[in-house]
PDB file of N, CA, C and O in Angstrom:
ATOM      1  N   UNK A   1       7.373  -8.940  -1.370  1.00  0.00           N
ATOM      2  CA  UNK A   1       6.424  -8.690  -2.424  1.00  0.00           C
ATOM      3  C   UNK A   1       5.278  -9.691  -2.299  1.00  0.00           C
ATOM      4  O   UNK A   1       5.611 -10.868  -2.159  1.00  0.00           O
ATOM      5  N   UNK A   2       3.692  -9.332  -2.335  1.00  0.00           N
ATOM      6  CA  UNK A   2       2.658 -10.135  -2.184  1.00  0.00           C
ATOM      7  C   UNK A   2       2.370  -9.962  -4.242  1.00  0.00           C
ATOM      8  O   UNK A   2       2.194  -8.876  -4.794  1.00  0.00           O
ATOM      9  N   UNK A   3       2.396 -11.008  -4.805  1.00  0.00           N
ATOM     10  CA  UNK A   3       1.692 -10.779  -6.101  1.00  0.00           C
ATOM     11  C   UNK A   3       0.310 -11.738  -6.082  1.00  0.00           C
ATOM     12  O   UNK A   3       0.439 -12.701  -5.325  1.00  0.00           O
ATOM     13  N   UNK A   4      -0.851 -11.669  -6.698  1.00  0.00           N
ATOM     14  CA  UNK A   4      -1.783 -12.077  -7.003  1.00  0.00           C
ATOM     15  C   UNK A   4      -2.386 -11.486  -8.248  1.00  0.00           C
ATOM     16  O   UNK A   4      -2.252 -10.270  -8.385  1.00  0.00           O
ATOM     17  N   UNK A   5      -3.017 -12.143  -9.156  1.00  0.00           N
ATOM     18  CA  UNK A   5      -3.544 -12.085 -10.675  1.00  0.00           C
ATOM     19  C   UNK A   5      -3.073 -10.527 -10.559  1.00  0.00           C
ATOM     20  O   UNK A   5      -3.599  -9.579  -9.975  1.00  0.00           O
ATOM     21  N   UNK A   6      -1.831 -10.629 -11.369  1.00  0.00           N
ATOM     22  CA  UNK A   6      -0.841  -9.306 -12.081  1.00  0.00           C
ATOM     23  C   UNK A   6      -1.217  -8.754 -11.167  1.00  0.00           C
ATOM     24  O   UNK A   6      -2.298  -8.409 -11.645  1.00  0.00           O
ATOM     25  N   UNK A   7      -1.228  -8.175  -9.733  1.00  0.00           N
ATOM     26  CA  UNK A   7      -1.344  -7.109  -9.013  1.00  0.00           C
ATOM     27  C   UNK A   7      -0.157  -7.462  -7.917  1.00  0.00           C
ATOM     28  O   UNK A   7      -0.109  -8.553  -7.350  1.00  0.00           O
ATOM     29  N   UNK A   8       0.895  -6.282  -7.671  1.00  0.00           N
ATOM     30  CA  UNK A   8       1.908  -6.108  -6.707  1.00  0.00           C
ATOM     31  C   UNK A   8       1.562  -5.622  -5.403  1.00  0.00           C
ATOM     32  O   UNK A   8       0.434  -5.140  -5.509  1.00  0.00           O
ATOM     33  N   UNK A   9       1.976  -5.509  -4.224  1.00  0.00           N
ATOM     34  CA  UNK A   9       1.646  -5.220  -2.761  1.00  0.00           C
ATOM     35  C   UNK A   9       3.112  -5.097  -2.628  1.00  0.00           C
ATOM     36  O   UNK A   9       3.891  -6.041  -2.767  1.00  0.00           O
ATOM     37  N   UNK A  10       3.556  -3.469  -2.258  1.00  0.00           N
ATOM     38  CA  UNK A  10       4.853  -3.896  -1.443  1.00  0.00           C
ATOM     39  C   UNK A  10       4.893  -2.716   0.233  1.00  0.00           C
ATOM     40  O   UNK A  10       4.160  -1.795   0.593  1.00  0.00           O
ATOM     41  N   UNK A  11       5.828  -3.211   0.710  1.00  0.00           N
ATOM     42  CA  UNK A  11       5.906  -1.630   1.495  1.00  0.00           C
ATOM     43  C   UNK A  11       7.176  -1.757   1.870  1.00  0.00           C
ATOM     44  O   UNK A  11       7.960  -2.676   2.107  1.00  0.00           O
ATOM     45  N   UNK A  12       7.171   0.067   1.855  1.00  0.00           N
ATOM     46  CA  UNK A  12       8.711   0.891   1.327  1.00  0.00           C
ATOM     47  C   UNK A  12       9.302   1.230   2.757  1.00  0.00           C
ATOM     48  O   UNK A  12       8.675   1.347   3.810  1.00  0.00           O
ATOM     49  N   UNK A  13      10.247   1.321   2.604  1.00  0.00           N
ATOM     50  CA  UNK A  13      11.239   2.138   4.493  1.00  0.00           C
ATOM     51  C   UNK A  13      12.321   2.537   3.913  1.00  0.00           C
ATOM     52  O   UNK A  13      13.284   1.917   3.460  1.00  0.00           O
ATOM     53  N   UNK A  14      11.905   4.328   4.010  1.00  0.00           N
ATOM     54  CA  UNK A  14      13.181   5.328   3.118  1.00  0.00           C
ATOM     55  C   UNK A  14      13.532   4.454   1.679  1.00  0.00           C
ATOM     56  O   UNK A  14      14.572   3.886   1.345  1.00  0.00           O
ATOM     57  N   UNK A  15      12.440   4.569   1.094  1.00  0.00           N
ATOM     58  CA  UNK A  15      12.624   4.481  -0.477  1.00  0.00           C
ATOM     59  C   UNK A  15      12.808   2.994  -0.778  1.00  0.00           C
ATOM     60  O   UNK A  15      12.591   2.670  -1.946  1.00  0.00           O
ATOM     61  N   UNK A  16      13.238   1.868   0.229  1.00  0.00           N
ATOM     62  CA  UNK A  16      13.654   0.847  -0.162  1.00  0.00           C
ATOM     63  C   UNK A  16      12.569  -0.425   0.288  1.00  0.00           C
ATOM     64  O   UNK A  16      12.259  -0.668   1.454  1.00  0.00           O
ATOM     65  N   UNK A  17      12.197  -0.981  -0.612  1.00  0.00           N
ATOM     66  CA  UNK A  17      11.156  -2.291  -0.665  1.00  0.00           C
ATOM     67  C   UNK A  17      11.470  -3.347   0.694  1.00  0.00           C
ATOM     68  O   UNK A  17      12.651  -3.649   0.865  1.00  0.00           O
ATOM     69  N   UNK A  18      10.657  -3.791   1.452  1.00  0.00           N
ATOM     70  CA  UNK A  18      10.782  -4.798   2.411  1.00  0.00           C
ATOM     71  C   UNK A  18      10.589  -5.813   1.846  1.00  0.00           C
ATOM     72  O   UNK A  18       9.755  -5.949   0.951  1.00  0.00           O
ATOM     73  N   UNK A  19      11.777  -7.220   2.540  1.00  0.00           N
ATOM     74  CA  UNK A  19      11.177  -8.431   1.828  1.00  0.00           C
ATOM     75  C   UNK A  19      10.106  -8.986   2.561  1.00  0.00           C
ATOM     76  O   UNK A  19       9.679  -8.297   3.487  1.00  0.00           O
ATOM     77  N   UNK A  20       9.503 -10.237   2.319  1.00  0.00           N
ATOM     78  CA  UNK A  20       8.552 -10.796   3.015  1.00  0.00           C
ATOM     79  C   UNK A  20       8.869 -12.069   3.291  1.00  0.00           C
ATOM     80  O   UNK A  20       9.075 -12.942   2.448  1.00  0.00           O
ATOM     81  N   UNK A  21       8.912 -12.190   4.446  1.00  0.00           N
ATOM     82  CA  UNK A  21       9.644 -13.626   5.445  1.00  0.00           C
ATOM     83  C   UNK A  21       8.376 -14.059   6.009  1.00  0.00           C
ATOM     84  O   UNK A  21       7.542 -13.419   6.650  1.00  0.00           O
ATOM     85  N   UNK A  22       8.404 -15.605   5.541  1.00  0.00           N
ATOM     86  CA  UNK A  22       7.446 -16.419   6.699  1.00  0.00           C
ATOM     87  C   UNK A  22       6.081 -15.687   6.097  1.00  0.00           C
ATOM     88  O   UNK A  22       5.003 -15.995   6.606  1.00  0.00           O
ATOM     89  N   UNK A  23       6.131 -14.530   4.804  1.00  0.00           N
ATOM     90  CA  UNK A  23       4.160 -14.448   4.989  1.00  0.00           C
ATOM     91  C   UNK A  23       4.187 -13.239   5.596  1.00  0.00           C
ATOM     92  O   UNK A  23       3.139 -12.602   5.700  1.00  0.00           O
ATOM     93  N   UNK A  24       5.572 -12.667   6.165  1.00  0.00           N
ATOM     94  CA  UNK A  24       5.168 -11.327   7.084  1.00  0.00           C
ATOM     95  C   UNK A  24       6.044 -10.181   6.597  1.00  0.00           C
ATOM     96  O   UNK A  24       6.780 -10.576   5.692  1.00  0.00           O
ATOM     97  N   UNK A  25       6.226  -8.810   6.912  1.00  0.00           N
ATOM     98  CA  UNK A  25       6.912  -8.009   6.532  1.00  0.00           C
ATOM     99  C   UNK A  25       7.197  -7.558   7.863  1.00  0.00           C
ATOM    100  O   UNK A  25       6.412  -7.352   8.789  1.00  0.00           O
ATOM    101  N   UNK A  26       8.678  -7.413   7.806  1.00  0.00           N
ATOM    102  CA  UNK A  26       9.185  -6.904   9.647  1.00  0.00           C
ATOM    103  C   UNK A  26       9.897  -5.430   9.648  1.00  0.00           C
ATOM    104  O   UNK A  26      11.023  -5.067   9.306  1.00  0.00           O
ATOM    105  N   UNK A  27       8.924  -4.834  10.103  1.00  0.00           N
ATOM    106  CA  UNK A  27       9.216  -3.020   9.816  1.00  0.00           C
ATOM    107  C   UNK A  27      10.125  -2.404  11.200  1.00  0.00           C
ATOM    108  O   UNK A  27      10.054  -2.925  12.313  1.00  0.00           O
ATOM    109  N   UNK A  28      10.834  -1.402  10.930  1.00  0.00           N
ATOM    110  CA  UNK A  28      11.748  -1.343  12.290  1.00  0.00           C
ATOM    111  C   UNK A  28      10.967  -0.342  12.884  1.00  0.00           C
ATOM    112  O   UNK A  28      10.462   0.557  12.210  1.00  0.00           O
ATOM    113  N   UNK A  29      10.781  -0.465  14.546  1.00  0.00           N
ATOM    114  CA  UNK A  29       9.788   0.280  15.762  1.00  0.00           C
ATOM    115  C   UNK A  29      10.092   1.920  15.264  1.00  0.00           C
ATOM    116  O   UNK A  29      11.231   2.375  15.365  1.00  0.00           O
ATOM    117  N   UNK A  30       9.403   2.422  14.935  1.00  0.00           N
ATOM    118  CA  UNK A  30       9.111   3.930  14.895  1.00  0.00           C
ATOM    119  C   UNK A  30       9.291   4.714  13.345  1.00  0.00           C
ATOM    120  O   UNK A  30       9.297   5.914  13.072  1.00  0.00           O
ATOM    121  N   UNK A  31       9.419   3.623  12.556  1.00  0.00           N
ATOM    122  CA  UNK A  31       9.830   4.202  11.263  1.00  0.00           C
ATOM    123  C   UNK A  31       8.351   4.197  10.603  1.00  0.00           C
ATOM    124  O   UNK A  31       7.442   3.380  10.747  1.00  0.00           O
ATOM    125  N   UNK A  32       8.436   5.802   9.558  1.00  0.00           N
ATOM    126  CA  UNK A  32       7.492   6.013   8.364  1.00  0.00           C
ATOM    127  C   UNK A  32       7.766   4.716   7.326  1.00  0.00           C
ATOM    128  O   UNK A  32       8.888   4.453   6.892  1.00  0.00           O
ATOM    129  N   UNK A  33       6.599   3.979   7.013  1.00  0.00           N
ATOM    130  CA  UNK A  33       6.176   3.368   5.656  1.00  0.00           C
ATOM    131  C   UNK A  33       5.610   3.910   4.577  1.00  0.00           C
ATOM    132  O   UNK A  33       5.483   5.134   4.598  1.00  0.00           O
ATOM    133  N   UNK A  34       5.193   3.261   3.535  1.00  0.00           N
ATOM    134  CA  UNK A  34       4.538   3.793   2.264  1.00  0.00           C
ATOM    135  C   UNK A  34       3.865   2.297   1.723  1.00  0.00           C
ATOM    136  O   UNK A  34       4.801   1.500   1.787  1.00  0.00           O
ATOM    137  N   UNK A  35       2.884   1.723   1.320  1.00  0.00           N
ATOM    138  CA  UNK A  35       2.661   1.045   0.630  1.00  0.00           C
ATOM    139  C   UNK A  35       2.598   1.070  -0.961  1.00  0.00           C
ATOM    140  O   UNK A  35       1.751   1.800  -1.476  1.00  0.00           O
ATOM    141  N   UNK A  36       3.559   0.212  -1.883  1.00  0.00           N
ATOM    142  CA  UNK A  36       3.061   0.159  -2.877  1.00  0.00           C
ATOM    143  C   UNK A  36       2.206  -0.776  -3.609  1.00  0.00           C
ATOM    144  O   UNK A  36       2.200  -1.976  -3.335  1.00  0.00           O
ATOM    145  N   UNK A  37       1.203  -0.065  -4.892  1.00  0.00           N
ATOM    146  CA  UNK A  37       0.428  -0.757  -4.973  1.00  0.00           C
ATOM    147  C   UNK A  37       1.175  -0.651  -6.691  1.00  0.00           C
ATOM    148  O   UNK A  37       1.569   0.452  -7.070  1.00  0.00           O
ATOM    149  N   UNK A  38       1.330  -2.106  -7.788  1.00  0.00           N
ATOM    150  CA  UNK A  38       1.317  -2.246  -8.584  1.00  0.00           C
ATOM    151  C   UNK A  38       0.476  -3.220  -9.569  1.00  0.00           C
ATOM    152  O   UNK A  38       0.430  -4.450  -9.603  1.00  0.00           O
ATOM    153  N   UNK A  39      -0.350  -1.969 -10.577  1.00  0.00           N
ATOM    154  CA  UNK A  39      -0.810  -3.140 -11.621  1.00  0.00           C
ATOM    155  C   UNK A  39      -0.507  -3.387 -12.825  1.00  0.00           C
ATOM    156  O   UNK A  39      -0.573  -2.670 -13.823  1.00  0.00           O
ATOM    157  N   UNK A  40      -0.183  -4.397 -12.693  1.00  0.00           N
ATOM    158  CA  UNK A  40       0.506  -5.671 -14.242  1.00  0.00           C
ATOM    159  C   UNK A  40      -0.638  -5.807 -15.095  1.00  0.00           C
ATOM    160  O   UNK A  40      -0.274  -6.095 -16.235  1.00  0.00           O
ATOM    161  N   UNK A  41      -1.806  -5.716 -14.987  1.00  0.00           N
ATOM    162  CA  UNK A  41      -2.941  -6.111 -15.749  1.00  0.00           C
ATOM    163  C   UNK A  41      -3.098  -4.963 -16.734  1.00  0.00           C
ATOM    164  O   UNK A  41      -2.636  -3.829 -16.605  1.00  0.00           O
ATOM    165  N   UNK A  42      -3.845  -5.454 -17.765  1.00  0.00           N
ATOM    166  CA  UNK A  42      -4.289  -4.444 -19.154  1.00  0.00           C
ATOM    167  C   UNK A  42      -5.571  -3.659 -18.433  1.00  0.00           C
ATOM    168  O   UNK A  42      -5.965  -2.568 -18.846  1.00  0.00           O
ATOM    169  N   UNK A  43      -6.032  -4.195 -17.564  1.00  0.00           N
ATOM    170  CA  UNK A  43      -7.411  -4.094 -17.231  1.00  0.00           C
ATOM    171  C   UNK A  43      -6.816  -3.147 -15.685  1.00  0.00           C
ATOM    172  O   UNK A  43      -5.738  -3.125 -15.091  1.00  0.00           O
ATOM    173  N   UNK A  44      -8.044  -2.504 -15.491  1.00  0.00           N
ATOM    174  CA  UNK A  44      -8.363  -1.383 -13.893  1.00  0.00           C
ATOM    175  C   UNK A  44      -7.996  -2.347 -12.838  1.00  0.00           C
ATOM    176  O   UNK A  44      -7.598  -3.416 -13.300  1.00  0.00           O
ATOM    177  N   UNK A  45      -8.018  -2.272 -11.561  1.00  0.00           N
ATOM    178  CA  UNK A  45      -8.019  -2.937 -10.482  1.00  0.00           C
ATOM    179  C   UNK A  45      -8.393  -1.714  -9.702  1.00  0.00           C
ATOM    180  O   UNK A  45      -7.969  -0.562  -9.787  1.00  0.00           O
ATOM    181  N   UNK A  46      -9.655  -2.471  -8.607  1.00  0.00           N
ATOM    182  CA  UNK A  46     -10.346  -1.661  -7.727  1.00  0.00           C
ATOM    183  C   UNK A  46      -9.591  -2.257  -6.475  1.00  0.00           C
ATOM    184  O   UNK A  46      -9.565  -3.480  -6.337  1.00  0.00           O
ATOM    185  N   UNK A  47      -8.900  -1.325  -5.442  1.00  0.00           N
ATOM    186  CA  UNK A  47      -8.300  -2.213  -4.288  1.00  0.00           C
ATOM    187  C   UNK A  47      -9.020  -1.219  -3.013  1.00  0.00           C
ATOM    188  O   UNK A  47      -9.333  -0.036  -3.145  1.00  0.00           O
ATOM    189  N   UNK A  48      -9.178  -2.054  -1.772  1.00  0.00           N
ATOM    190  CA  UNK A  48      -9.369  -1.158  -0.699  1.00  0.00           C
ATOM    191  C   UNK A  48      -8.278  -1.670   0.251  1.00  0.00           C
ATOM    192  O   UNK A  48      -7.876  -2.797  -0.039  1.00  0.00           O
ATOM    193  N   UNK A  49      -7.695  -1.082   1.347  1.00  0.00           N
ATOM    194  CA  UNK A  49      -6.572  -1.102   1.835  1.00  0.00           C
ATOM    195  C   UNK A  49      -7.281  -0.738   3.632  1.00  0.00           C
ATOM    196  O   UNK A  49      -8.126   0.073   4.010  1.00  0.00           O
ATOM    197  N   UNK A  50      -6.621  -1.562   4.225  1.00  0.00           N
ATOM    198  CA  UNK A  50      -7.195  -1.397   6.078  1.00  0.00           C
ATOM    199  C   UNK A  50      -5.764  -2.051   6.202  1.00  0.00           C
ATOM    200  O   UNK A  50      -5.057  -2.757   5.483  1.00  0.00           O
ATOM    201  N   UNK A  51      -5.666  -1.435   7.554  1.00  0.00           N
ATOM    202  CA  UNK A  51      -4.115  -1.465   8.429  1.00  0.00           C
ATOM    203  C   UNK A  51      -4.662  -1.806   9.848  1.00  0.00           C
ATOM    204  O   UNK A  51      -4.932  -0.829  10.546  1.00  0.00           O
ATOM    205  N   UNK A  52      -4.845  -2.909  10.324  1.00  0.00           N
ATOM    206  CA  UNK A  52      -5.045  -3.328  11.975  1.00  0.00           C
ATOM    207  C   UNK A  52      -6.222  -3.331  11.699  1.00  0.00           C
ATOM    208  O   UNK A  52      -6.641  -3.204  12.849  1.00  0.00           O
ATOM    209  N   UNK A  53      -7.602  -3.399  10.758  1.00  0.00           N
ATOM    210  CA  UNK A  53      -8.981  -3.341  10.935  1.00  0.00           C
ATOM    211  C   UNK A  53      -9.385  -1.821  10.347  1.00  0.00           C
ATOM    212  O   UNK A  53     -10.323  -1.590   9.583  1.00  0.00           O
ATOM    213  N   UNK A  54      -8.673  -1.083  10.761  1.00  0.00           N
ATOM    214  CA  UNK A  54      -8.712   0.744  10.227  1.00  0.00           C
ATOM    215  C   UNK A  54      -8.416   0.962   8.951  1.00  0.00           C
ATOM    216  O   UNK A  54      -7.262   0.930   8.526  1.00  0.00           O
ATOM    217  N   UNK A  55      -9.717   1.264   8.047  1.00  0.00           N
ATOM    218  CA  UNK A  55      -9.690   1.738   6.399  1.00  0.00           C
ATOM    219  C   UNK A  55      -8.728   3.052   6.273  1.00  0.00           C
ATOM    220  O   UNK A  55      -8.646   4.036   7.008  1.00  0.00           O
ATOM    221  N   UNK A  56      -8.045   2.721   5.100  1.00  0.00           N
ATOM    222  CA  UNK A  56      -7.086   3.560   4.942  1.00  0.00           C
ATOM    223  C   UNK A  56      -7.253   4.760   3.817  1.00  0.00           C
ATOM    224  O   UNK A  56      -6.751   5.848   3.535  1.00  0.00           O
ATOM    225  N   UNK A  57      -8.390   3.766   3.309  1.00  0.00           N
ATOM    226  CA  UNK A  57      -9.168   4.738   1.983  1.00  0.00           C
ATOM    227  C   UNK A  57     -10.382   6.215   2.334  1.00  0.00           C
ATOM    228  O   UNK A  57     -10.892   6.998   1.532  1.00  0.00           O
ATOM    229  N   UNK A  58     -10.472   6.158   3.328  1.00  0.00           N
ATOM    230  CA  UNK A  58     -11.714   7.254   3.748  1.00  0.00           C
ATOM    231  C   UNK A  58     -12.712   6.303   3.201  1.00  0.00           C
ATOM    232  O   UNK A  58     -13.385   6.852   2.329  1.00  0.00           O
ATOM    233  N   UNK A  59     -13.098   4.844   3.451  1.00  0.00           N
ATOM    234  CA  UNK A  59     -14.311   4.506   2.861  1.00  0.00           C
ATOM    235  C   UNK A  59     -14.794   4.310   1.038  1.00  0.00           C
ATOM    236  O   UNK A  59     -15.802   4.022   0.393  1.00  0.00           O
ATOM    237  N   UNK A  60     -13.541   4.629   0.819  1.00  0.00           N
ATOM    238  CA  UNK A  60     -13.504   4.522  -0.814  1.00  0.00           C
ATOM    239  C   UNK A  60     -12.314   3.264  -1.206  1.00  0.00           C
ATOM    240  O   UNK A  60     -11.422   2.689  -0.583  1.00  0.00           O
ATOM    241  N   UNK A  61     -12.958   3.208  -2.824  1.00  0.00           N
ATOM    242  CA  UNK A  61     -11.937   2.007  -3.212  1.00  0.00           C
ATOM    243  C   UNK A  61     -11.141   2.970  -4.226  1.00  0.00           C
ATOM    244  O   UNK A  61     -11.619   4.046  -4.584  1.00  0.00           O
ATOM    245  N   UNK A  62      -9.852   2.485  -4.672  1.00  0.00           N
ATOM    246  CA  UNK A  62      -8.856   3.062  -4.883  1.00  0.00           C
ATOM    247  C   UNK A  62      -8.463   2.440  -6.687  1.00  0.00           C
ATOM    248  O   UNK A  62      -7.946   1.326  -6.768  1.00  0.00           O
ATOM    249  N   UNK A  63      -8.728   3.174  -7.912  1.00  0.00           N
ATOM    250  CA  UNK A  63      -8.656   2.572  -9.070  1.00  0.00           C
ATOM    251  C   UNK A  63      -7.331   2.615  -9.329  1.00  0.00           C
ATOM    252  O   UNK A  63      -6.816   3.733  -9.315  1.00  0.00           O
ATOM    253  N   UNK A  64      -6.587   1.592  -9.584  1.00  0.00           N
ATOM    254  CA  UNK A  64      -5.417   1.615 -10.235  1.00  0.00           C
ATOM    255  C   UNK A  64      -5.453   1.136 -11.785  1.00  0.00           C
ATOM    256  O   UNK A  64      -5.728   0.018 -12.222  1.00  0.00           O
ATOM    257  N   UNK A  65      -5.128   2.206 -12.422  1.00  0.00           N
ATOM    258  CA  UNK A  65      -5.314   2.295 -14.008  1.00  0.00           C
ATOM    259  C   UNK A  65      -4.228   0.688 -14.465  1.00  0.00           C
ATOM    260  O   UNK A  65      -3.270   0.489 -13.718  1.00  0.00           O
ATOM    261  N   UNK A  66      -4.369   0.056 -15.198  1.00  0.00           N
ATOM    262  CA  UNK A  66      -3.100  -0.661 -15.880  1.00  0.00           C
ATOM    263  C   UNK A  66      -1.589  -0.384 -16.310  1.00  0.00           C
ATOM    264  O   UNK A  66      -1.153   0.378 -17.173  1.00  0.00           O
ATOM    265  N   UNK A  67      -1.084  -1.044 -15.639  1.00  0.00           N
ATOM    266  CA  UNK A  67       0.331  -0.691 -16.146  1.00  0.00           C
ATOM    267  C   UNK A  67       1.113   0.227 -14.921  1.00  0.00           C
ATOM    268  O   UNK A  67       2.306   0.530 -14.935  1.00  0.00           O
ATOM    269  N   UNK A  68       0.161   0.570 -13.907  1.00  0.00           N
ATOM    270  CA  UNK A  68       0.461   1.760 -13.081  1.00  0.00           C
ATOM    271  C   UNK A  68       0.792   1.714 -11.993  1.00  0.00           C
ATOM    272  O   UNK A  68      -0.052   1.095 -11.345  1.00  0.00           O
ATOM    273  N   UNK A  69       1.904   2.169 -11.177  1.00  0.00           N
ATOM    274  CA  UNK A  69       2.433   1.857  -9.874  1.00  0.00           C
ATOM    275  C   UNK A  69       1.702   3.163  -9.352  1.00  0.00           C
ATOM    276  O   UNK A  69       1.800   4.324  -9.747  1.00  0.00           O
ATOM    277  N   UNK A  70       1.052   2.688  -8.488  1.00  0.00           N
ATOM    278  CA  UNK A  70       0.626   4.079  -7.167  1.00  0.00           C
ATOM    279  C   UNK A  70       1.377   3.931  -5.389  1.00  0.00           C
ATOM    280  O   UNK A  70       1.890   2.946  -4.859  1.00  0.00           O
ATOM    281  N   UNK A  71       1.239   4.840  -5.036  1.00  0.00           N
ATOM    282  CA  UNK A  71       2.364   4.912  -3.617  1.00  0.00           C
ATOM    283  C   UNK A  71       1.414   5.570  -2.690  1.00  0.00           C
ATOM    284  O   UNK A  71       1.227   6.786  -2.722  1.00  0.00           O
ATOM    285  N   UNK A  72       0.650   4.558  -1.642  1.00  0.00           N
ATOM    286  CA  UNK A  72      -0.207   5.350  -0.413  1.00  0.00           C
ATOM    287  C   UNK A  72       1.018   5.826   0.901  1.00  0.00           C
ATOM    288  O   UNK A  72       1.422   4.934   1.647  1.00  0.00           O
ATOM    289  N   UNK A  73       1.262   6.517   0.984  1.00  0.00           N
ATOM    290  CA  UNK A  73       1.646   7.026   2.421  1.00  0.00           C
ATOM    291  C   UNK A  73       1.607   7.518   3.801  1.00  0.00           C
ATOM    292  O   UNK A  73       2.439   7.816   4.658  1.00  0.00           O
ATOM    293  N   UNK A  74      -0.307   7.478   3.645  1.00  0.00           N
ATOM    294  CA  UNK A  74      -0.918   7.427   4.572  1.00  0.00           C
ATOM    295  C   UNK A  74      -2.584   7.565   4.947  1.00  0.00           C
ATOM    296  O   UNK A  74      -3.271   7.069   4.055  1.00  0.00           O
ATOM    297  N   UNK A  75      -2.956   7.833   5.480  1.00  0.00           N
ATOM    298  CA  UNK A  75      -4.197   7.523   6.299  1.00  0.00           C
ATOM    299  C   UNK A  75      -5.332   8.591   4.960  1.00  0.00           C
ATOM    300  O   UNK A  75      -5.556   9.788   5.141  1.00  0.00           O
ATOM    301  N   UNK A  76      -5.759   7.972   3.996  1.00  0.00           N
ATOM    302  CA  UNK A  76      -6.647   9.546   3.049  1.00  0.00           C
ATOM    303  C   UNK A  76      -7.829   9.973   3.630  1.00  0.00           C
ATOM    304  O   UNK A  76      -8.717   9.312   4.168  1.00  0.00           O
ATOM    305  N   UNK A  77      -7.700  11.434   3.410  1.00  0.00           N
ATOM    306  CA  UNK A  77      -9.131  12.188   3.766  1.00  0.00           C
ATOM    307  C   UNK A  77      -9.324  12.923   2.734  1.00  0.00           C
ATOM    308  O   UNK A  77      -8.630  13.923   2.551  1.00  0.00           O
ATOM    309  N   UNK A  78     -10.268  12.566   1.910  1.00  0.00           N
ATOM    310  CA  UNK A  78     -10.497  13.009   0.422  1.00  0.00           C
ATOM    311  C   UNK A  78      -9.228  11.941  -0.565  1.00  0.00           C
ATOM    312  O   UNK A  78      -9.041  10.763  -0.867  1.00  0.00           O
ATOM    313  N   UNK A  79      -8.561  13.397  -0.773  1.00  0.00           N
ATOM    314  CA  UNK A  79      -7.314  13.324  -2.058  1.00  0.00           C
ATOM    315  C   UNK A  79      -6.197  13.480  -1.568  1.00  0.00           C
ATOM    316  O   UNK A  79      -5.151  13.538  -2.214  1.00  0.00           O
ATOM    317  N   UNK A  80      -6.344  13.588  -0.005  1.00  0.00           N
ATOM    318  CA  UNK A  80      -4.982  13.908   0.725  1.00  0.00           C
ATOM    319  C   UNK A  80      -4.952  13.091   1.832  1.00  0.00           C
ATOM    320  O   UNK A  80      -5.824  12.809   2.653  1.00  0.00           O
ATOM    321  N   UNK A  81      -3.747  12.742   1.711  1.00  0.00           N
ATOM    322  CA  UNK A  81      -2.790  11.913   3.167  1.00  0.00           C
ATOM    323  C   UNK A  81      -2.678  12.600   4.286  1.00  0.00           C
ATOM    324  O   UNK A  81      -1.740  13.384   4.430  1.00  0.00           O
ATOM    325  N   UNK A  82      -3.517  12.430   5.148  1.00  0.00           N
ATOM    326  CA  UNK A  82      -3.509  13.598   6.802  1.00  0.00           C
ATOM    327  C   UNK A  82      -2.669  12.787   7.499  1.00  0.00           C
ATOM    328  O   UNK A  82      -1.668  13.412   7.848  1.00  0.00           O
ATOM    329  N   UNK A  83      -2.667  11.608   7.857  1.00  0.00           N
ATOM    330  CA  UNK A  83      -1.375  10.943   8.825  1.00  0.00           C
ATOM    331  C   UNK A  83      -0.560  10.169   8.105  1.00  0.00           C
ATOM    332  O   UNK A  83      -1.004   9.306   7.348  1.00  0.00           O
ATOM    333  N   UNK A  84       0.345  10.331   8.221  1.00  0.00           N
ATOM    334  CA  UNK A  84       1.295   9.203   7.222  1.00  0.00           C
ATOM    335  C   UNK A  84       1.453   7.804   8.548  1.00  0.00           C
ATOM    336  O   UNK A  84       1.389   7.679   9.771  1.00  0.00           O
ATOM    337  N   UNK A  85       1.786   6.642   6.830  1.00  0.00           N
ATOM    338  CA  UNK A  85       1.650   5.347   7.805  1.00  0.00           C
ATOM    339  C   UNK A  85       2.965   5.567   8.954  1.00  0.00           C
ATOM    340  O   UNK A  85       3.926   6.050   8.355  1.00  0.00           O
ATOM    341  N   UNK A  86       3.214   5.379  10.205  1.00  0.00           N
ATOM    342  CA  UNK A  86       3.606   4.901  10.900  1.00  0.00           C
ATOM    343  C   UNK A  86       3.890   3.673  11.941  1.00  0.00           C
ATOM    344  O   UNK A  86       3.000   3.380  12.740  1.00  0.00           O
ATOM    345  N   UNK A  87       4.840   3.120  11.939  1.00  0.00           N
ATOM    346  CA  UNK A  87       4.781   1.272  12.998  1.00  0.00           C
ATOM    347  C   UNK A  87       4.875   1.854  14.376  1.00  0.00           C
ATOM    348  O   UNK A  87       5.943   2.434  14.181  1.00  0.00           O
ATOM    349  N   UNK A  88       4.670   2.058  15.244  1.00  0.00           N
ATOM    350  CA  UNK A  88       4.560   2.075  16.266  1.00  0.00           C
ATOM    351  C   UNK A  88       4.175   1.136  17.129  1.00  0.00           C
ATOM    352  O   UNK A  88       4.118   1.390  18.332  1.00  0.00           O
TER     353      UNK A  88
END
């Protein structure tokens, strides 16, 4: 889990949360991820999200309402996920 001012960072492998060792998260070679994003705050949070340098948002920032867990699963084009995350 990454937390910073009330905002959560996690990522999922088959439903279940990775811990974070050393600062890093160690994903097993060929498996689907999901990132979650949680906000603790009363207030919006605007987040943008890049994986290796590559925006994950289509160029957009991503509002997470208060109180609200959201789940990216992959690469957006518009309102939809065209590649899901993969480690390879």
């Amino acid at each position: 889990m990454t937390y910073k001012d009330q905002f959560v960072v996690e990522v999922m492998v088959d439903g279940k949360i990775l811990r974070v060792r050393d600062g890093a998260v160690y994903l097993p070679f060929g498996c689907e991820y999901s990132i979650l994003l949680k906000n603790l705050n009363s207030k919006k949070a605007s987040v943008k999200v890049s994986i290796d340098g590559e925006d994950v948002l289509d160029g957009y920032s991503l509002v997470v309402k208060p109180l609200i867990t959201h789940e990216l699963k992959g690469f957006l084009k518009g309102t939809t996920a065209r590649n899901r995350f993969r480690f390879i």
